[in-house]
N, CA, C and O atoms as a GROMACS GRO file, in nm:
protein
  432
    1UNK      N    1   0.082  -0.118   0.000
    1UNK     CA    2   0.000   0.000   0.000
    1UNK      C    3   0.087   0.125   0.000
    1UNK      O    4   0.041   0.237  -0.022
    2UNK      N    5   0.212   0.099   0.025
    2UNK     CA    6   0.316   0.223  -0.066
    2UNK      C    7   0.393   0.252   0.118
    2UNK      O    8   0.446   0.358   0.152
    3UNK      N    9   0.381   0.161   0.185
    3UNK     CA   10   0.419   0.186   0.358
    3UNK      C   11   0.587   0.193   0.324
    3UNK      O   12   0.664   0.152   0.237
    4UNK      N   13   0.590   0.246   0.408
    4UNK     CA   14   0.783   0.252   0.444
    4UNK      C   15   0.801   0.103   0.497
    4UNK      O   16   0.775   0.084   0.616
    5UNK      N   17   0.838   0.012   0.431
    5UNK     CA   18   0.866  -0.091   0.519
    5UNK      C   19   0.978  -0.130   0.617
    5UNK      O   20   0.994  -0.241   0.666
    6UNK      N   21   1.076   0.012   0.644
    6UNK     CA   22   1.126  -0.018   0.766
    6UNK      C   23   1.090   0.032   0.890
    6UNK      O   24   1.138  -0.003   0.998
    7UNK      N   25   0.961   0.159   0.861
    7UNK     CA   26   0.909   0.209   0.996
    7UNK      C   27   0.764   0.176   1.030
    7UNK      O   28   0.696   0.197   1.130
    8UNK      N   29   0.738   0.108   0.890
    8UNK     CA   30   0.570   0.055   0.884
    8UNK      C   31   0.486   0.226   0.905
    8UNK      O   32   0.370   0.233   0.946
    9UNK      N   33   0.554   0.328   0.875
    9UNK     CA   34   0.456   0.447   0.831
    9UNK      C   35   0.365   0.468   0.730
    9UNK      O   36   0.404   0.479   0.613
   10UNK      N   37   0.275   0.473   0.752
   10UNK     CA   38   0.233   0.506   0.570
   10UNK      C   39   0.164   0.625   0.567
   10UNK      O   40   0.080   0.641   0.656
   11UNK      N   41   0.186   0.746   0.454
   11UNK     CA   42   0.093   0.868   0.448
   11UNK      C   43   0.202   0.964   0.551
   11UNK      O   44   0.298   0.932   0.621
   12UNK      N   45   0.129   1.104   0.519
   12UNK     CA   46   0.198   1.194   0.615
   12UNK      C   47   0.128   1.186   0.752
   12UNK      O   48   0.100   1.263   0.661
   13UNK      N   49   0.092   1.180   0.827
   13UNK     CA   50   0.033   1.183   0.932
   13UNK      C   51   0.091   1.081   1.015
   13UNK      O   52   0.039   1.060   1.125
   14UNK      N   53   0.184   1.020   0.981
   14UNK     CA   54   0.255   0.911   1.027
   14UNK      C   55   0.137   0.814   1.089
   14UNK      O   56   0.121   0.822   1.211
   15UNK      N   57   0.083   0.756   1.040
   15UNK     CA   58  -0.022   0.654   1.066
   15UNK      C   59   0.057   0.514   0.999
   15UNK      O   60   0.116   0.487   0.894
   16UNK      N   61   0.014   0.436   1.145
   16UNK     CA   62   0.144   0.292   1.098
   16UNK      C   63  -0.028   0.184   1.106
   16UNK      O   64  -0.139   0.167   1.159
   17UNK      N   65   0.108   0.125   0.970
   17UNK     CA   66  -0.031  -0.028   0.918
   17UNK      C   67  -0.066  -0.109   1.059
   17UNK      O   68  -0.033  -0.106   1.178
   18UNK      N   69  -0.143  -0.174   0.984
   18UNK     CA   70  -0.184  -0.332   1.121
   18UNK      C   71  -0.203  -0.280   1.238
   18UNK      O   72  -0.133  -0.321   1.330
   19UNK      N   73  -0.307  -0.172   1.261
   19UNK     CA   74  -0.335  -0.080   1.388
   19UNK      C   75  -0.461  -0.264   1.466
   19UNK      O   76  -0.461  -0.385   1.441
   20UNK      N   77  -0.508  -0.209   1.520
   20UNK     CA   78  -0.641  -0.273   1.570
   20UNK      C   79  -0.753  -0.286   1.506
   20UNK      O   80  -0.816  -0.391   1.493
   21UNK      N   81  -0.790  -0.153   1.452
   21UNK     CA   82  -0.892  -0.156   1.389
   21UNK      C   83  -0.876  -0.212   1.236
   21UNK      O   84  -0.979  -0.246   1.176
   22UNK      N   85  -0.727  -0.222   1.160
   22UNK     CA   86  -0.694  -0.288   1.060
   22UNK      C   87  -0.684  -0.456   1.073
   22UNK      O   88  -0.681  -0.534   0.978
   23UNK      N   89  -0.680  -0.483   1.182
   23UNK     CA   90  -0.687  -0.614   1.195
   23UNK      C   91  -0.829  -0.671   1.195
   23UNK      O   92  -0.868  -0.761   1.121
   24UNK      N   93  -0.922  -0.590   1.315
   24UNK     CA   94  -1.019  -0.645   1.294
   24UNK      C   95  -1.076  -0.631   1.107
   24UNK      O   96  -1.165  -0.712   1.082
   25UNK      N   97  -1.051  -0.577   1.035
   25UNK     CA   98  -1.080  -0.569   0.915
   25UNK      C   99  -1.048  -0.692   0.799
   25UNK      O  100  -1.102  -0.747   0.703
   26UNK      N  101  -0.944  -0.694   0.864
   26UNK     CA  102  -0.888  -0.839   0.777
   26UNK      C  103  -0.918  -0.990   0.843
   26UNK      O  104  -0.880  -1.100   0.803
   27UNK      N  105  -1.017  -0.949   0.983
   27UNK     CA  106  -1.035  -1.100   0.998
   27UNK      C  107  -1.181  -1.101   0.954
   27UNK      O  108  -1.236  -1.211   0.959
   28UNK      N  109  -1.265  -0.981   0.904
   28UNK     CA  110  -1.410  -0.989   0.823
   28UNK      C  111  -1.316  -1.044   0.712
   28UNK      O  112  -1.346  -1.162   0.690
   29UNK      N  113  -1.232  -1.009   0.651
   29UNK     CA  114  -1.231  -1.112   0.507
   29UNK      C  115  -1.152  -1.213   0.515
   29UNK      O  116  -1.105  -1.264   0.413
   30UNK      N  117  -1.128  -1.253   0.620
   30UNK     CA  118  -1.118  -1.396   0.650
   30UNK      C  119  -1.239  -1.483   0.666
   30UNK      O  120  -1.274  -1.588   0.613
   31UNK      N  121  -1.295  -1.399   0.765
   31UNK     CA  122  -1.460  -1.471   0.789
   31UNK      C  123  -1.526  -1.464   0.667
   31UNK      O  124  -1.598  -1.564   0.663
   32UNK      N  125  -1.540  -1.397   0.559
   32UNK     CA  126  -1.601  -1.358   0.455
   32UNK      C  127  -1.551  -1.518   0.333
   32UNK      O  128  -1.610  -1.555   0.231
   33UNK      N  129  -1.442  -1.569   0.391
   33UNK     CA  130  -1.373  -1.682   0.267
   33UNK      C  131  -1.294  -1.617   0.223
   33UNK      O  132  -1.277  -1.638   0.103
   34UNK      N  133  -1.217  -1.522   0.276
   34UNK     CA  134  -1.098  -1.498   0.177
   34UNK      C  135  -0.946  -1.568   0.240
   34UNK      O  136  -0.926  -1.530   0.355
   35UNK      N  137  -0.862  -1.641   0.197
   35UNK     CA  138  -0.770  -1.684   0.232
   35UNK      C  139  -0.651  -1.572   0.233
   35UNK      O  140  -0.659  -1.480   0.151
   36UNK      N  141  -0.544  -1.578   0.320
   36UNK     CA  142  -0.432  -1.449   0.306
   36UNK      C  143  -0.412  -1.448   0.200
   36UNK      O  144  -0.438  -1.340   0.146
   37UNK      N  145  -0.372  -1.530   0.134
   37UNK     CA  146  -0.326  -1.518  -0.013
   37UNK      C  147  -0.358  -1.453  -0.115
   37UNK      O  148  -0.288  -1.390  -0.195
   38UNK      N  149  -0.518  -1.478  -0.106
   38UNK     CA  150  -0.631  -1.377  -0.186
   38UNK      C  151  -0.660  -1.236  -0.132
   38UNK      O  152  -0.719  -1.147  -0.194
   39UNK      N  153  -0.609  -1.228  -0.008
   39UNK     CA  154  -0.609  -1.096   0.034
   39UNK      C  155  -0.488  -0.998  -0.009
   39UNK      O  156  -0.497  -0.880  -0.041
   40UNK      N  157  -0.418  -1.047  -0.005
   40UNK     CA  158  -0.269  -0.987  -0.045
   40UNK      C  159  -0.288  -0.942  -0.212
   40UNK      O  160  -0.259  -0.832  -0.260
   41UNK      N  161  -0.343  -1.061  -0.283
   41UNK     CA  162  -0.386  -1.066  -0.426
   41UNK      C  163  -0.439  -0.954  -0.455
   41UNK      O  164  -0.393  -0.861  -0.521
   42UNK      N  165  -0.545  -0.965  -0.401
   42UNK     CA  166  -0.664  -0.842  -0.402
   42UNK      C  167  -0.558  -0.696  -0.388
   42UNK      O  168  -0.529  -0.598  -0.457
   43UNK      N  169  -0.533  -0.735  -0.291
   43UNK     CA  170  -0.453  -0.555  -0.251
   43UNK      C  171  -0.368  -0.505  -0.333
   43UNK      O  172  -0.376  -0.387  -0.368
   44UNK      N  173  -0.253  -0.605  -0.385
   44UNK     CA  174  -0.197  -0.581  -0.526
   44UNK      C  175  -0.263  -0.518  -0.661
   44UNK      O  176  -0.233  -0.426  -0.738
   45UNK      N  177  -0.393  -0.635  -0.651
   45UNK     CA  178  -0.416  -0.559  -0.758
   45UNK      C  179  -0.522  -0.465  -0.777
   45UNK      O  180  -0.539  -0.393  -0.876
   46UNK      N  181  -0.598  -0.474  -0.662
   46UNK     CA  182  -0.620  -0.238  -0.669
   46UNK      C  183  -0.504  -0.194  -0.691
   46UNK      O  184  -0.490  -0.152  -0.806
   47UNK      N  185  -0.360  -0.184  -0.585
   47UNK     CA  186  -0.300  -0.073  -0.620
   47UNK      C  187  -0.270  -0.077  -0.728
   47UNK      O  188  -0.253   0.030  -0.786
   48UNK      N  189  -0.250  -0.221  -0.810
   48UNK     CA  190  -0.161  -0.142  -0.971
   48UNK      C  191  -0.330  -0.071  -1.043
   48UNK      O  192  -0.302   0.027  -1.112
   49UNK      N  193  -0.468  -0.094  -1.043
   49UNK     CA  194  -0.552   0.010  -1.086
   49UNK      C  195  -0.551   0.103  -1.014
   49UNK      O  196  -0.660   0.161  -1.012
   50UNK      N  197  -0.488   0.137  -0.963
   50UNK     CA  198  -0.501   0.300  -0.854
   50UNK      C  199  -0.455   0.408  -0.909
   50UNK      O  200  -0.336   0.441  -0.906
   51UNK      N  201  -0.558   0.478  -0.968
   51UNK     CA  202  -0.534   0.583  -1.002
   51UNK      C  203  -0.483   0.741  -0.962
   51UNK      O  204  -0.435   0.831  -1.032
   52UNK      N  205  -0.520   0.731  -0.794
   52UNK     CA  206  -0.468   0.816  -0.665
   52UNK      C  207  -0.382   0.802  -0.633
   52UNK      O  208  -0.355   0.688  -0.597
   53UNK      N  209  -0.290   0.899  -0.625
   53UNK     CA  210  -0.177   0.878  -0.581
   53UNK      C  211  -0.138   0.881  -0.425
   53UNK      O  212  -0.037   0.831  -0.374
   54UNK      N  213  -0.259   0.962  -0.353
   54UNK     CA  214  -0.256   0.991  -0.222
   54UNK      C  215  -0.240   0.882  -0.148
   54UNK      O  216  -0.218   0.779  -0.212
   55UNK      N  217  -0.246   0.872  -0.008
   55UNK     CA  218  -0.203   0.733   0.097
   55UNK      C  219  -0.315   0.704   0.097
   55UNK      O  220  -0.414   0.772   0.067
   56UNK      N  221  -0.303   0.557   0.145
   56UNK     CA  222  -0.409   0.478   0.181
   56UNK      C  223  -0.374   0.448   0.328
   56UNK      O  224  -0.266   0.404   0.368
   57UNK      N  225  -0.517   0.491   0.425
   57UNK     CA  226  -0.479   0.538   0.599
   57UNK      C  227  -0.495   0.368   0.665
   57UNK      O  228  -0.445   0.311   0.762
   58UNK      N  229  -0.598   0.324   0.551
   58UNK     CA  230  -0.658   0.172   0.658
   58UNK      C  231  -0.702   0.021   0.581
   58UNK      O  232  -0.732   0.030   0.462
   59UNK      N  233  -0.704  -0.054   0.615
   59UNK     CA  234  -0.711  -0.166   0.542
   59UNK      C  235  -0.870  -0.154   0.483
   59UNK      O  236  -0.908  -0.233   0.395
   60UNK      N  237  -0.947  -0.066   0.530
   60UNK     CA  238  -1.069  -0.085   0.513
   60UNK      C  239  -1.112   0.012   0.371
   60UNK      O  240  -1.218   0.008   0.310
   61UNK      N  241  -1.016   0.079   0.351
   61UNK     CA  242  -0.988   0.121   0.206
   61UNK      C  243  -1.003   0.009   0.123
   61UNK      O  244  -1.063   0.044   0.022
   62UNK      N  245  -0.972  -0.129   0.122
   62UNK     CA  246  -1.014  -0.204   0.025
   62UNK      C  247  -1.135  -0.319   0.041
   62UNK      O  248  -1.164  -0.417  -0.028
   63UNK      N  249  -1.195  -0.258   0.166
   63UNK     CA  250  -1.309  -0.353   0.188
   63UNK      C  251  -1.415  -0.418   0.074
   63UNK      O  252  -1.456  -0.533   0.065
   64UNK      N  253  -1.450  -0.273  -0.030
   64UNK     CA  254  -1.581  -0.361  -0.144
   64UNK      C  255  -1.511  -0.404  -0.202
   64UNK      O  256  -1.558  -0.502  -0.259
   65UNK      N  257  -1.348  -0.376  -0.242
   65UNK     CA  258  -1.322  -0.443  -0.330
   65UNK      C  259  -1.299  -0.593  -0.309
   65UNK      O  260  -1.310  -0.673  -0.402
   66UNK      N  261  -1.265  -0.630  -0.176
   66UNK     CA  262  -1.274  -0.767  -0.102
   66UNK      C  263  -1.421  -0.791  -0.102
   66UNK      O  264  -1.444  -0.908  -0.136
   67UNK      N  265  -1.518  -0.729  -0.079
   67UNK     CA  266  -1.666  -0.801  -0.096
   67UNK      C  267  -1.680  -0.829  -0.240
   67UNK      O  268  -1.734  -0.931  -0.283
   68UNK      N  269  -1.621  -0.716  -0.329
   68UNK     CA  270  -1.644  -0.780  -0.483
   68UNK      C  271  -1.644  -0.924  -0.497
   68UNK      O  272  -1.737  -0.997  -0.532
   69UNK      N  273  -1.480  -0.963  -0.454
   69UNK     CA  274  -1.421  -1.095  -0.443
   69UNK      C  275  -1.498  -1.224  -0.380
   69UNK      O  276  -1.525  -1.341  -0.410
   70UNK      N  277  -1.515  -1.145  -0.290
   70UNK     CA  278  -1.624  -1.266  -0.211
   70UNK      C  279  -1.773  -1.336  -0.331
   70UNK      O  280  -1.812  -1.448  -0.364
   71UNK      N  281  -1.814  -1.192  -0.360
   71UNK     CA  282  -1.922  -1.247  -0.467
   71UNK      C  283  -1.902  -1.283  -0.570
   71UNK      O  284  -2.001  -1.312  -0.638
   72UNK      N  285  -1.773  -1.296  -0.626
   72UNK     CA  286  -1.735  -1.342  -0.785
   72UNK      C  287  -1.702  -1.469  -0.708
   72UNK      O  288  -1.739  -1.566  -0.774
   73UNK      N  289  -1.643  -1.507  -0.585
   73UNK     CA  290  -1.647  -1.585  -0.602
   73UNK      C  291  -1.761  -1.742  -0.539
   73UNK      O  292  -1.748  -1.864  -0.536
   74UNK      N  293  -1.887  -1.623  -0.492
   74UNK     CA  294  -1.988  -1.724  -0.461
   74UNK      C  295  -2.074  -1.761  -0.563
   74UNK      O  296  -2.176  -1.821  -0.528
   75UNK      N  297  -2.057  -1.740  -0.680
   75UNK     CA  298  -2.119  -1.708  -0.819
   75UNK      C  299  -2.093  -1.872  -0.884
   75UNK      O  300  -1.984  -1.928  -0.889
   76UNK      N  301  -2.207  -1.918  -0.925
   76UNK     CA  302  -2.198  -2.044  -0.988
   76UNK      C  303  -2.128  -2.056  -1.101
   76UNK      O  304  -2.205  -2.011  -1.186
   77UNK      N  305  -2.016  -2.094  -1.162
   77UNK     CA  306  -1.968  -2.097  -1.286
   77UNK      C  307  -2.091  -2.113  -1.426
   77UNK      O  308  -2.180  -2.198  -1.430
   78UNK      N  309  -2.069  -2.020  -1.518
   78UNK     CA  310  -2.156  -2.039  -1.608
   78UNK      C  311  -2.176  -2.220  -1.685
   78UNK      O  312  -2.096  -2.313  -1.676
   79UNK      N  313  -2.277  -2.219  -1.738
   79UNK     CA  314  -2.292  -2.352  -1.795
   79UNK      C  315  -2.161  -2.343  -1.928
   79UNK      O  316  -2.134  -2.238  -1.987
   80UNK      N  317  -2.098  -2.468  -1.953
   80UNK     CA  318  -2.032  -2.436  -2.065
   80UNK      C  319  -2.111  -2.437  -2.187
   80UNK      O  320  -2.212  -2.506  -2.205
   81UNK      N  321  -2.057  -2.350  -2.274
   81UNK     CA  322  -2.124  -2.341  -2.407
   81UNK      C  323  -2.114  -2.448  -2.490
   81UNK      O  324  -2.055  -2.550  -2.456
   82UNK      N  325  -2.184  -2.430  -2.629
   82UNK     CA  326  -2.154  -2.555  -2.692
   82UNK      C  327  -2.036  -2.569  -2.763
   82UNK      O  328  -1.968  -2.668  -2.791
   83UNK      N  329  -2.023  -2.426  -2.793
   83UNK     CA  330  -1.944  -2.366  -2.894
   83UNK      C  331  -1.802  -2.382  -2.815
   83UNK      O  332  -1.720  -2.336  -2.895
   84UNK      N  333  -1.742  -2.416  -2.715
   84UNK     CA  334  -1.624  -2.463  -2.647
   84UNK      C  335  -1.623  -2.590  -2.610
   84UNK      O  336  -1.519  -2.652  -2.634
   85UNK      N  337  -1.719  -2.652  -2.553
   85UNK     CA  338  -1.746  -2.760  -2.494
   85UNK      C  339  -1.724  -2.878  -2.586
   85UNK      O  340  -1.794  -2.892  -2.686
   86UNK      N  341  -1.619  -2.971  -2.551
   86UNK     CA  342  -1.545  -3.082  -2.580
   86UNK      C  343  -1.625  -3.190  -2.525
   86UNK      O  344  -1.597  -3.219  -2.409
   87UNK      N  345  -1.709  -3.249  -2.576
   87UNK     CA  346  -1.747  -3.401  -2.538
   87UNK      C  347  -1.658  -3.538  -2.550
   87UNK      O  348  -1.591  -3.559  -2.651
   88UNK      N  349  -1.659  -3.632  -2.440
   88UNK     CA  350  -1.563  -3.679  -2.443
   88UNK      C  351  -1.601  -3.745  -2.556
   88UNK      O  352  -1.552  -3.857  -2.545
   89UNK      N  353  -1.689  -3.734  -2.705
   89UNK     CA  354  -1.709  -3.845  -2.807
   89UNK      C  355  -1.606  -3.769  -2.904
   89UNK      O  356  -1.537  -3.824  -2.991
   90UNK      N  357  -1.609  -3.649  -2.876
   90UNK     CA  358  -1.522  -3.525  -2.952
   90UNK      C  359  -1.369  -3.582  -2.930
   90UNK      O  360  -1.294  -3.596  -3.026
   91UNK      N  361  -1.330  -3.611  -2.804
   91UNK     CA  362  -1.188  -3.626  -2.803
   91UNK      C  363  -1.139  -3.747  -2.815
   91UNK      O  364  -1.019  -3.773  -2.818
   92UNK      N  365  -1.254  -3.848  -2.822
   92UNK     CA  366  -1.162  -3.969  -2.845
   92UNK      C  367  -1.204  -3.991  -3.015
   92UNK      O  368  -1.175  -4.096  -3.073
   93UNK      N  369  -1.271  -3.885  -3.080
   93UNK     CA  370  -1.227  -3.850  -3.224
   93UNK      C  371  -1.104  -3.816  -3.244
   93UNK      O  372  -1.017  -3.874  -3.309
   94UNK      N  373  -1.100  -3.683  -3.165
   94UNK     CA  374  -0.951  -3.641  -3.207
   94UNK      C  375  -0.867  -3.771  -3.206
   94UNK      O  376  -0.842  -3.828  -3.312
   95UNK      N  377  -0.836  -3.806  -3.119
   95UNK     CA  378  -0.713  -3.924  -3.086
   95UNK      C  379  -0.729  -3.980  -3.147
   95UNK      O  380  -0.623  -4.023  -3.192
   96UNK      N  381  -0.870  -4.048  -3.227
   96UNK     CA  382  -0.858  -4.171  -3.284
   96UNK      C  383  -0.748  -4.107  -3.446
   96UNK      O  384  -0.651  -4.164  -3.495
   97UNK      N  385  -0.814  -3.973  -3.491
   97UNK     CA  386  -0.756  -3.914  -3.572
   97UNK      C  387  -0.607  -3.895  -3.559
   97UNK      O  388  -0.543  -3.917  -3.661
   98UNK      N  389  -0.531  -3.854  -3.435
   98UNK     CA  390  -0.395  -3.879  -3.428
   98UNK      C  391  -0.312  -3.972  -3.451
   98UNK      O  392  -0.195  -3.974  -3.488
   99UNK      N  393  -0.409  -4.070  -3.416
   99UNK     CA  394  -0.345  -4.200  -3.380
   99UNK      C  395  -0.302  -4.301  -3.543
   99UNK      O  396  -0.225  -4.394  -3.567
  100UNK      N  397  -0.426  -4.199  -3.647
  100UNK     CA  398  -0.406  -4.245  -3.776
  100UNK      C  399  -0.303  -4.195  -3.870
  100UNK      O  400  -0.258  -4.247  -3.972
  101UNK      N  401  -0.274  -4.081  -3.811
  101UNK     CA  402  -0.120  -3.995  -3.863
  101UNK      C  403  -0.014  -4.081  -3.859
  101UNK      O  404   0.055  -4.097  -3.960
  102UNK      N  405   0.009  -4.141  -3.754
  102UNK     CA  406   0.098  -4.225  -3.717
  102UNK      C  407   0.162  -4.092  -3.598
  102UNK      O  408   0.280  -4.118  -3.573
  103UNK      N  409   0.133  -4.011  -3.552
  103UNK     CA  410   0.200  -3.936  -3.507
  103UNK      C  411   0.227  -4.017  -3.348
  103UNK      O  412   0.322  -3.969  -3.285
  104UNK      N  413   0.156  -4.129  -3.284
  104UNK     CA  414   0.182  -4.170  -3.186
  104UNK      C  415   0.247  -4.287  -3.176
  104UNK      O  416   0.246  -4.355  -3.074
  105UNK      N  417   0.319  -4.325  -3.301
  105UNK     CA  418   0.357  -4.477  -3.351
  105UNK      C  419   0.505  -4.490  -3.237
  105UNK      O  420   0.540  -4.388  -3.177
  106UNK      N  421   0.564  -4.594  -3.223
  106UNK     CA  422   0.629  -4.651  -3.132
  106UNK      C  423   0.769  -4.662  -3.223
  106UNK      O  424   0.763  -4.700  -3.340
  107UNK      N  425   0.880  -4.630  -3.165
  107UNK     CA  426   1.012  -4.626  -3.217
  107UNK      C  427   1.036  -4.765  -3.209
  107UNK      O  428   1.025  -4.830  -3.105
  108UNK      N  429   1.065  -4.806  -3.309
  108UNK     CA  430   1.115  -4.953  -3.305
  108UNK      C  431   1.237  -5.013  -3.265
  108UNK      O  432   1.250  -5.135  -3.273
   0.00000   0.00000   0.00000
């Protein structure tokens, strides 16, 4: 989030990360299903869309964008189309078709 990482300052006001109230923030998107990993993810990538250059004071600066996350990812995957969708009668065409190339033939 652009912190000094040897004094953990961030912004002029000298306001340092991982206060109390930043913690309790990050254990709603824990509770919410977000794993650290995806949290860190997330935070990365607002800042590279961040168009502000100003500080960011609190973790709760990226809260909707962590609820975004949460709902993309409670979202049922779409049905596949037809127009992508590989049936397995489709692929053991293909193969049977490879297999007539000779492209899978055995070194003797």
């Amino acid at each position: 989030m652009g912190a000094d990482p040897i004094s953990g300052i961030n912004g002029l006001n000298g306001s340092i990360l991982g206060s109390k109230a930043d913690m309790i923030v990050m254990e709603k998107w824990t509770a919410a299903g977000l794993s650290t990993e995806e949290q860190v993810s997330e935070v990365l990538s607002v800042m590279k869309r961040r168009r502000d250059s100003g500080p960011i004071f609190s973790f709760s600066y990226f809260s909707q964008s962590m609820a975004n996350l949460v709902a993309a990812k409670s979202r049922p995957l779409p049905p596949p189309s037809e127009k992508t969708s590989v049936g397995l009668g489709d692929l053991d065409k293909k193969m049977a078709r490879w297999n007539r190339t000779g492209a899978t033939q055995k070194a003797h």
